[in-house]
C-alpha positions as CSV (number, residue, x, y, z in Angstrom):
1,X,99.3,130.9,211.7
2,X,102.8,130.0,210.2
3,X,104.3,131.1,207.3
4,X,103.7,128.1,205.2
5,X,99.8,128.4,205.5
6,X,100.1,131.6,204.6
7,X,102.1,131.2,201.7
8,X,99.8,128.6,200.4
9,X,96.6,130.3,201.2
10,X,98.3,133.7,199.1
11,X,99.5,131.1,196.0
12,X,96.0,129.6,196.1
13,X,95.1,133.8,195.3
14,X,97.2,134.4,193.3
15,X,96.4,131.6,191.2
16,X,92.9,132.6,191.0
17,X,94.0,136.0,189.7
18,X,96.1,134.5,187.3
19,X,93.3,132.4,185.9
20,X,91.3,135.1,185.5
21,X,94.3,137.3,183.9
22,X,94.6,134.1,181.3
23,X,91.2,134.2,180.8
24,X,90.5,137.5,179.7
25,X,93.3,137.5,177.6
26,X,93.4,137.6,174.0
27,X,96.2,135.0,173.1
28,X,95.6,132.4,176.3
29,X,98.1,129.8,175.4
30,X,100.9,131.8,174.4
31,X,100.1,133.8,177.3
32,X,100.4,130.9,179.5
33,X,103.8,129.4,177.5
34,X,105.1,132.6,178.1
35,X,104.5,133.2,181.9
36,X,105.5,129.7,182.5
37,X,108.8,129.6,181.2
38,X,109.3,133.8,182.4
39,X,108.6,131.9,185.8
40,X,110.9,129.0,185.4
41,X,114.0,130.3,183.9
42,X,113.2,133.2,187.1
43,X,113.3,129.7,189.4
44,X,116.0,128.5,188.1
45,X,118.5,131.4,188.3
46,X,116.7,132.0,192.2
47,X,118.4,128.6,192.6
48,X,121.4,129.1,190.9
49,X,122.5,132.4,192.4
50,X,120.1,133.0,195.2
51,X,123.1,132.3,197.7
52,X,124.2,135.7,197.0
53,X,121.0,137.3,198.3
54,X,120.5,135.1,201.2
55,X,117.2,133.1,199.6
56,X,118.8,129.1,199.6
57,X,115.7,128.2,197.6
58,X,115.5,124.3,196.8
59,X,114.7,122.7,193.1
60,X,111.3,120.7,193.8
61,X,108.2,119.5,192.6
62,X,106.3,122.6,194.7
63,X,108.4,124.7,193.2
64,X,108.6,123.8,190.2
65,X,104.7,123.8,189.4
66,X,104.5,127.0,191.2
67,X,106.9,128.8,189.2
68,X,105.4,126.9,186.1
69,X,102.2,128.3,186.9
70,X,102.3,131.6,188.4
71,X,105.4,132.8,186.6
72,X,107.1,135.0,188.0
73,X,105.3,136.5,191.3
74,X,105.3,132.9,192.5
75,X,109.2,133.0,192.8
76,X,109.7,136.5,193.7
77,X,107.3,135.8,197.0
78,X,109.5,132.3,197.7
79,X,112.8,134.5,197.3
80,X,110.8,136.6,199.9
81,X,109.8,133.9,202.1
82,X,112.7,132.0,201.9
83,X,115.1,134.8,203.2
C-alpha cells in the first residue's frame, strides 16, 4: 500500500469522526465556521513557511477542502506526510 491510499483512507476517518463531533455538538454551524477557517489560515501558513520545517506543501483544490473540512488535523497529518 502507498502512502497516498493511506492518507486518503485515514482522511476518509477522520472525516467521519468529525461529522459525528459536528453532530453532537451544541452550536453546529459555528462549530464548523470555526474549524474550517482554524484549518485554513493552519494551511495557509503550512504553505507559507513550511520551507523552514521541510513540509513543501502545495496550495490545491485537495488541500484546500481538506483543510476546509477537517480543520486542523487534516494539515497537521499533510505537514506529516509531506516531510
Amino acid at each position: 500500500m502507498d502512502s497516498e491510499k493511506i492518507f486518503c483512507i485515514i482522511c476518509g476517518m477522520i472525516i467521519l469522526v468529525m461529522l459525528v463531533t459536528y453532530i453532537k455538538r451544541k452550536h453546529k454551524i459555528l462549530s464548523f465556521i470555526f474549524g474550517s477557517l482554524s484549518g485554513m489560515t493552519a494551511l495557509f501558513l503550512l504553505c507559507r513557511y513550511g520551507s523552514f520545517i521541510g513540509a513543501e506543501v502545495p496550495l490545491n483544490f485537495f488541500n484546500l477542502c481538506g483543510s476546509g473540512i477537517l480543520g486542523i488535523p487534516f494539515v497537521v497529518f499533510l505537514a506529516i506526510i509531506c516531510r
